[in-house]
C-alpha positions in Angstrom: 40.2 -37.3 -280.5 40.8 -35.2 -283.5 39.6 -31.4 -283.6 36.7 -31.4 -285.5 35.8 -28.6 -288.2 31.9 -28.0 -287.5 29.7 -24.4 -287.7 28.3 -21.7 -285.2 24.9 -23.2 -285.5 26.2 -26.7 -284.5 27.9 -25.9 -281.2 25.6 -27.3 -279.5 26.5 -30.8 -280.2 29.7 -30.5 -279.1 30.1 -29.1 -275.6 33.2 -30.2 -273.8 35.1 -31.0 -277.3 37.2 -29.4 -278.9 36.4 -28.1 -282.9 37.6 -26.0 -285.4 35.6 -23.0 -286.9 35.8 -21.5 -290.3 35.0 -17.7 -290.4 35.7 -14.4 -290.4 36.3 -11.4 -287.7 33.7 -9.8 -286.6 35.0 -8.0 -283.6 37.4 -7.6 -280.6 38.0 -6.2 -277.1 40.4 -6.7 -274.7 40.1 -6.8 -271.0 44.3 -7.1 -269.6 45.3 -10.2 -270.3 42.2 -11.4 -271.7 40.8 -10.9 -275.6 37.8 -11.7 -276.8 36.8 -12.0 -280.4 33.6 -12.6 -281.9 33.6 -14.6 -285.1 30.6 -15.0 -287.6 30.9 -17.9 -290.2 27.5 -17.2 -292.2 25.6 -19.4 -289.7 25.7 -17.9 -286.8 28.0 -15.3 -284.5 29.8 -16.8 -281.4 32.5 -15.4 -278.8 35.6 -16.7 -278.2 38.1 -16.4 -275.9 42.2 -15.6 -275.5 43.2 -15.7 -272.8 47.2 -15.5 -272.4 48.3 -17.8 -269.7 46.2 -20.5 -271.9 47.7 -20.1 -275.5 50.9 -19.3 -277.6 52.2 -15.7 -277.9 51.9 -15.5 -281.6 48.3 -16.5 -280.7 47.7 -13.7 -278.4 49.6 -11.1 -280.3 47.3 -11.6 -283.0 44.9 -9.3 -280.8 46.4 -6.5 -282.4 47.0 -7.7 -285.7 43.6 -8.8 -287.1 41.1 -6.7 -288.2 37.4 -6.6 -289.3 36.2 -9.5 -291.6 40.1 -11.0 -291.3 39.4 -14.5 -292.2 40.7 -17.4 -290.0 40.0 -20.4 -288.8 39.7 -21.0 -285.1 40.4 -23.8 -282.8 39.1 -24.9 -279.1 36.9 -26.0 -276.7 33.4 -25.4 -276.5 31.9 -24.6 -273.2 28.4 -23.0 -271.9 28.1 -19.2 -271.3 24.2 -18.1 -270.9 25.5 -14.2 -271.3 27.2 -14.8 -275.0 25.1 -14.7 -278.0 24.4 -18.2 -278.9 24.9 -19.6 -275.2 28.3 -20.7 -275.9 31.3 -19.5 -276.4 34.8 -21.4 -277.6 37.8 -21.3 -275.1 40.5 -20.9 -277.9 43.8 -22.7 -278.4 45.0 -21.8 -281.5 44.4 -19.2 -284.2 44.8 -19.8 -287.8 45.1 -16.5 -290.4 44.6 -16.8 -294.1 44.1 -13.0 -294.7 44.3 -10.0 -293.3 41.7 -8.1 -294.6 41.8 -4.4 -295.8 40.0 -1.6 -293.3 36.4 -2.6 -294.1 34.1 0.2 -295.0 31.3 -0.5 -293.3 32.1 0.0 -289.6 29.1 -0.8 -286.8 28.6 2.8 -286.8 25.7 4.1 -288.6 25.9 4.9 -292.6 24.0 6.1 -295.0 21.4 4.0 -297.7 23.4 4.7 -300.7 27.0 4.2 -299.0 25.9 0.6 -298.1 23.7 0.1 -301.2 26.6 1.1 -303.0 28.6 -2.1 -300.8 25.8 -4.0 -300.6 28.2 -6.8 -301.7 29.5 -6.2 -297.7 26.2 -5.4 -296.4 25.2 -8.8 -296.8 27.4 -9.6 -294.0 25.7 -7.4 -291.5 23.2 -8.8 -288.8 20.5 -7.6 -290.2 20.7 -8.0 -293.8 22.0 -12.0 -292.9 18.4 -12.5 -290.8 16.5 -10.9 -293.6 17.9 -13.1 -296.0 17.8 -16.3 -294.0 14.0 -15.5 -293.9 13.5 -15.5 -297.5 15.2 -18.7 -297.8 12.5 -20.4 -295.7 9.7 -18.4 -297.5 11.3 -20.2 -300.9 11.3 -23.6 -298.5 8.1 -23.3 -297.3 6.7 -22.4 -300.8 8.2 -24.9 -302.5 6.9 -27.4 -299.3 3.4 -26.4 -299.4 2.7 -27.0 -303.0 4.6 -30.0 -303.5 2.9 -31.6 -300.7 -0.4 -30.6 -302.2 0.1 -32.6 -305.6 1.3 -29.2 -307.8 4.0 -29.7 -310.3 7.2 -27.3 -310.6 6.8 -25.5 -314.5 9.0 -23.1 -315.2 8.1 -20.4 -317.8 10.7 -19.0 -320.1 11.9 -15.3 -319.4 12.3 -14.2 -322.5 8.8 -13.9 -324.0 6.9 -12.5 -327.2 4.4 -10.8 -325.7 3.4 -8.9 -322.5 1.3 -10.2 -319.9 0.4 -6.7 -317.6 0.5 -3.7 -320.3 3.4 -3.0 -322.5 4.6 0.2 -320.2 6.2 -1.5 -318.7 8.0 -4.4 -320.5 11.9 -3.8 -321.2 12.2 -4.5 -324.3 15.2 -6.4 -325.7 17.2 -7.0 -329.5 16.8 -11.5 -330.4 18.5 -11.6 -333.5 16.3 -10.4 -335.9 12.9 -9.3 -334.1 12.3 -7.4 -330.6 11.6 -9.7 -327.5 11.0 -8.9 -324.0 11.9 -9.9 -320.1 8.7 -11.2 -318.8 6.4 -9.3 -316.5 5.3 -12.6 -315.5 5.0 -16.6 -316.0 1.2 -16.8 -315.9 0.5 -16.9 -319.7 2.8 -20.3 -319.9 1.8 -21.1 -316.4 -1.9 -21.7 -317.9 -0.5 -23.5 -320.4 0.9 -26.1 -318.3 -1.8 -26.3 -315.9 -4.1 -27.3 -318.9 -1.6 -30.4 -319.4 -0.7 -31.2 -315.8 -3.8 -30.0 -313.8 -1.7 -28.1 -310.8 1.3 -26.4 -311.5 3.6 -23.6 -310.1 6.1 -21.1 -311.9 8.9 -19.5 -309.7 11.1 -17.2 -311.2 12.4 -14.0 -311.9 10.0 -10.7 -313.5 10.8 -7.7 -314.6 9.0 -4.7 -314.5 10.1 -1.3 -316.3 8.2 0.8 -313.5 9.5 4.1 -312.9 8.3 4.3 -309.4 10.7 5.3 -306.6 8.6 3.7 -303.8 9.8 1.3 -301.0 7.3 -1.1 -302.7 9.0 -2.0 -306.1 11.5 -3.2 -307.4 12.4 -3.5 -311.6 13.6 -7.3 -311.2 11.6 -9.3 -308.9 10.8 -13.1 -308.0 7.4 -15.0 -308.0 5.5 -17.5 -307.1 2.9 -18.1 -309.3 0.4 -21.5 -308.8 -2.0 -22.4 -311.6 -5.2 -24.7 -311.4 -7.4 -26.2 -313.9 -11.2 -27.1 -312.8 -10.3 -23.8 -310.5 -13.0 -20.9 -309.9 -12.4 -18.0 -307.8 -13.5 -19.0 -304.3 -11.1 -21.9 -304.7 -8.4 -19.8 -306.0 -8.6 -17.6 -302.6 -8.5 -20.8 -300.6 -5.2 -21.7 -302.0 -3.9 -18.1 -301.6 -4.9 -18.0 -297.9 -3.5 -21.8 -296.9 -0.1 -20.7 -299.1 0.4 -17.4 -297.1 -0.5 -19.1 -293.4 1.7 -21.8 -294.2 4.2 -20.2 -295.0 4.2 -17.5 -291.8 3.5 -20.1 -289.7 6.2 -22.0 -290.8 8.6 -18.9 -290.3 7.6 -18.6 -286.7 8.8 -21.7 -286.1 12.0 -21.7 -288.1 13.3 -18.1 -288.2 13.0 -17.7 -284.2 16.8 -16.3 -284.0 16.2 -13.8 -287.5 12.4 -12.3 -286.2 14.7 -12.0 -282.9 17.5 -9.7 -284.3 15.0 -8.0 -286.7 13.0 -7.2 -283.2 9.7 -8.2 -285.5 6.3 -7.9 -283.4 5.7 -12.2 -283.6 2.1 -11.4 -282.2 1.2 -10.0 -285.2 2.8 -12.8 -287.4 0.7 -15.2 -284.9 -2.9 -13.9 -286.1 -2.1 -14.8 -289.6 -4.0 -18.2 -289.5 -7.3 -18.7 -291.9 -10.1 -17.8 -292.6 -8.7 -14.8 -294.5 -11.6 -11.6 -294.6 -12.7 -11.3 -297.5 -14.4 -7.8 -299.1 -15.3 -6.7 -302.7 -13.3 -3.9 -304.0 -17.2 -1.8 -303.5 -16.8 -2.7 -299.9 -13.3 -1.6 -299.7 -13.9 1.7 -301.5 -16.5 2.3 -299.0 -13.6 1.7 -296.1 -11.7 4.5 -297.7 -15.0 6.4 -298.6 -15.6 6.8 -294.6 -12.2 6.8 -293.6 -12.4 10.1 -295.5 -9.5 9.1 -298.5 -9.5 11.6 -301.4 -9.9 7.7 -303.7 -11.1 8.1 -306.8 -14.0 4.9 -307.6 -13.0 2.6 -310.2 -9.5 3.3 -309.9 -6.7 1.3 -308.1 -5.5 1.2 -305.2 -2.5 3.0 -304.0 -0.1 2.5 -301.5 -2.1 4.8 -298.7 -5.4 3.4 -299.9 -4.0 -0.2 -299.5 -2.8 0.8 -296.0 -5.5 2.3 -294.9 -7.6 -0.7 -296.1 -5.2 -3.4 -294.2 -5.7 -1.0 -290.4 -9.2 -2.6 -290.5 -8.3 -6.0 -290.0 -5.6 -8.1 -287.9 -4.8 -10.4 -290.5 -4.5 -10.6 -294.6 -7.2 -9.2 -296.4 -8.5 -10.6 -299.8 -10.5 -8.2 -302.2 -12.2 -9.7 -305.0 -14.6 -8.7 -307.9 -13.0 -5.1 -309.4 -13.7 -2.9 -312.4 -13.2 -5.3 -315.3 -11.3 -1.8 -316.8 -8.7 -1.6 -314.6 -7.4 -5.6 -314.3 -5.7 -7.3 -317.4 -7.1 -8.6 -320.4 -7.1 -12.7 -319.4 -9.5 -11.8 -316.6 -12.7 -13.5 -316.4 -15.5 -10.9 -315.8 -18.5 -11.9 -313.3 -21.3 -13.5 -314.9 -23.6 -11.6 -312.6 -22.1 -8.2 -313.4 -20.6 -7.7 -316.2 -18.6 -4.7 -315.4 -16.8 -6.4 -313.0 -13.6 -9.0 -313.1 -13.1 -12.1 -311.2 -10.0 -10.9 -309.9 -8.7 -10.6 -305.8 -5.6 -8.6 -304.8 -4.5 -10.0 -300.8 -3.0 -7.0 -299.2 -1.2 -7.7 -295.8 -1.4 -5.9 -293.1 0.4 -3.6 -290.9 0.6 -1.6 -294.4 2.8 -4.1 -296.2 0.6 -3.5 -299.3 -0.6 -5.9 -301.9 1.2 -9.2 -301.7 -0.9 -11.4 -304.0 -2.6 -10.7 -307.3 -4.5 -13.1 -309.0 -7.8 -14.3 -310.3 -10.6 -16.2 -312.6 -9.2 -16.4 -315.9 -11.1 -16.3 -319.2 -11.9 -19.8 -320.8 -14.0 -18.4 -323.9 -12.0 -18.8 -327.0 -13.7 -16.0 -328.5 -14.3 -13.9 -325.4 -11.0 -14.2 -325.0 -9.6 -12.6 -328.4 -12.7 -9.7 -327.8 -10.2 -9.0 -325.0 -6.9 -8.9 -326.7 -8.6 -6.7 -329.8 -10.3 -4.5 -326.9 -6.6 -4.0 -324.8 -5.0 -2.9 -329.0 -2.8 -6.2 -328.3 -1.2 -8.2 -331.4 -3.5 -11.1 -331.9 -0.6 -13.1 -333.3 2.1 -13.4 -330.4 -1.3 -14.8 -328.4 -2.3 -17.5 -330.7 -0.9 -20.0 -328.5 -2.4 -18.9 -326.0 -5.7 -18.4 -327.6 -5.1 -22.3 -328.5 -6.3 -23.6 -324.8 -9.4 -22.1 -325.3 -9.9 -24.8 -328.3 -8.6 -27.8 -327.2 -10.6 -28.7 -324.0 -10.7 -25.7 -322.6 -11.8 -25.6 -318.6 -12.5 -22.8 -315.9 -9.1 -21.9 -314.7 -7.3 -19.6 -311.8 -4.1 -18.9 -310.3 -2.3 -16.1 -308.8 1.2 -14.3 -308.6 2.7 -13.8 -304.6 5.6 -11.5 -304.7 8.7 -13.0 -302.9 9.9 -10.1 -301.5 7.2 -7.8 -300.3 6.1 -11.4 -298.5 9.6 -11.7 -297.0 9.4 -7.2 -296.1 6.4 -8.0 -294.3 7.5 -11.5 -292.5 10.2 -9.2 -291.2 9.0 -6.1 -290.6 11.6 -4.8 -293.6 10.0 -1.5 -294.7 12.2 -1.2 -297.8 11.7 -3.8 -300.2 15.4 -3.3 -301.5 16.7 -5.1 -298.3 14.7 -8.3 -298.8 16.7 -9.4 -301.9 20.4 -9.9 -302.4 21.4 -7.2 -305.1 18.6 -5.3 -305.8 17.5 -3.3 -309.1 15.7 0.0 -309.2 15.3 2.2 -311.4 18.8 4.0 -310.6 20.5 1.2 -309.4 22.1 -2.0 -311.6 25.2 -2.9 -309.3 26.5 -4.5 -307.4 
């Protein structure tokens, strides 16, 4: 039988016969007459084995000649071996080179954040970085799964925008031919608009935030998920945001088993997250920090140490809802048994990941609505189409916005957001 050209993650299948891998080198060591070399192919890292009595000289020479992240392709048969990584290993015949690579940078000895920020191009390859990122492609999967099993329709909301959506702080603003435009904070505002003409929708895309903040927390270019409902109030919207976020952990215990096992992540913890979700008002939370003895100011928002002293209470996600109608965005809905409050709920994860969801009830009052924008000193005009859905059937309505990669820091255990998304942008960093 012909070699066959298969992957790391598909040895399995073919004990006893003999394939060709695709990859590049990861490592080597030599014991006498003996060489092993481990080989990573983006799926998976496996050892293989030289032996000279068993293979051509030019084949065993090669020990000295091929360095870190060489590429070749390697040919032989694939055998059992409970000690390597991956329970197999690949008793090699022949060696195929098609580049000797340069002496790679980054070594497997320790370096520092910028130096492999600075590669992070290379860094990608790493361990680590490859777990990480395999992780937030099943987040995406699982996303993606859960709301197109549960009858939402994919909308995607244009990046380029008018107007802002969270405060004009912190909008980069942008030359379109003759007038200003901006990246958008967020796909909400268009979200709405295409929940009013398909009844369940979800946006996910890139946002852009012009934050200066230098926290492990944010990022200027992020991604998010952001479902829409019409007939939606605020209880219901909670229910969605709780069966999205168990879904999708639960679904990455079962799926990242290997990546939660190289990123030594605590799966207990991960296990807890099933529903219900607590749930407190942002009075009963300000209390929490009141008698944990926080220096939090009432009616202000949260911050990072607020939000993790908050998240110690519980062993699971925790939802707070109904906050100071000052502090939340114009589109809110306030409560119609309290006016000064919003119909609003932040989820904040725990083990002090932070706030991972923000969302809420949004305002269906045409004229409430514009009260807002005047109150907020926003243009009416960029938000005439938007004021539009409040006269043309207009309905209660809710959604929220989960941020990709603080979800993906906390499935992991990743305490930098930077390392949860391929190239990241801060505010002192636009390359690689």
């Amino acid at each position: 039988m012909d070699n066959m050209t298969t992957t790391i993650s598909q040895l399995k299948e073919f004990e006893g016969k003999e394939v060709s891998l695709n990859g590049w080198v990861y490592n080597t060591r030599s014991i006498g007459k003996i060489w092993f070399l481990i080989l990573r192919d983006g799926t998976g890292l496996v050892q293989c084995v030289v032996v000279e009595a068993e293979t051509d000289k030019e084949v065993f020479d090669l020990e000295n000649t091929l360095t870190q992240e060489s590429s070749i392709t390697v040919t032989g048969t694939v055998r059992p071996e409970p000690r390597s990584v991956g329970g197999y290993e690949v008793g090699v015949a022949k060696i195929e080179v098609h580049q000797i690579a340069d002496e790679y940078p980054i070594s497997h000895k320790e370096h520092g954040t910028d130096f492999l920020m600075s590669n992070r191009h290379l860094w990608l390859r790493s361990k680590n970085q490859n777990a990480i990122l395999r992780v937030r492609h099943q987040v995406v999967k699982a996303t993606r799964d859960f709301y197109d099993n549960n009858g939402f329709t994919l909308m995607d909301s244009p990046i380029l925008t008018a107007n802002s959506v969270e405060g004009t702080s912190t909008l980069f603003e942008l030359d379109y031919f003759d007038r200003s435009a901006y990246l958008t904070q967020s796909g909400q505002l268009y979200g709405e608009s295409s929940a009013m003409a398909f009844g369940k929708i979800y946006v996910f895309g890139p946002t852009f935030r012009a934050e200066k903040s230098k926290t492990r927390r944010h990022l200027t270019e992020f991604w998010m998920i952001e479902p829409e409902m019409a007939y939606c109030d605020l209880d219901e919207n909670m229910e969605w945001a709780e069966k999205h976020v168990s879904y999708v952990v639960q679904w990455c215990l079962e799926n990242c088993k290997e990546e939660l096992k190289v990123l030594e992540r605590d799966i207990e913890k991960l296990e807890k997250v099933v529903p219900p979700f607590p749930r407190i008002t942002y009075d009963e939370a300000a209390k929490i920090l009141k008698d944990k003895g926080s220096d939090f100011t009432y009616g202000s928002d949260f911050g990072g140490t607020d939000e993790t002293i908050i998240s110690e209470q519980f062993d699971r996600p925790v939802m707070i809802h109904r906050w100071p109608a000052e502090i939340k965005a114009f589109y809110m809905k306030r409560d119609p048994e309290n006016e000064k409050l919003a119909l609003g709920v932040d989820m904040i994860a725990p083990e002090g990941f932070g706030e991972i969801i923000g969302g809420g009830q949004r305002e269906d009052d045409h004229d409430t609505l514009l009260k807002r924008i005047k109150e907020h000193e926003l243009p009416v005009e960029p938000f005439q189409w938007y004021l539009d859905l409040r006269k043309y059937g207009s309905v209660p309505h809710s959604g929220f916005g989960l941020g990709l990669e603080r979800t993906v820091g906390w499935i992991c255990g990743t305490k930098h957001i930077r390392e949860t998304i391929p190239y990241p942008r801060t505010m002192y960093r636009i390359e690689p």
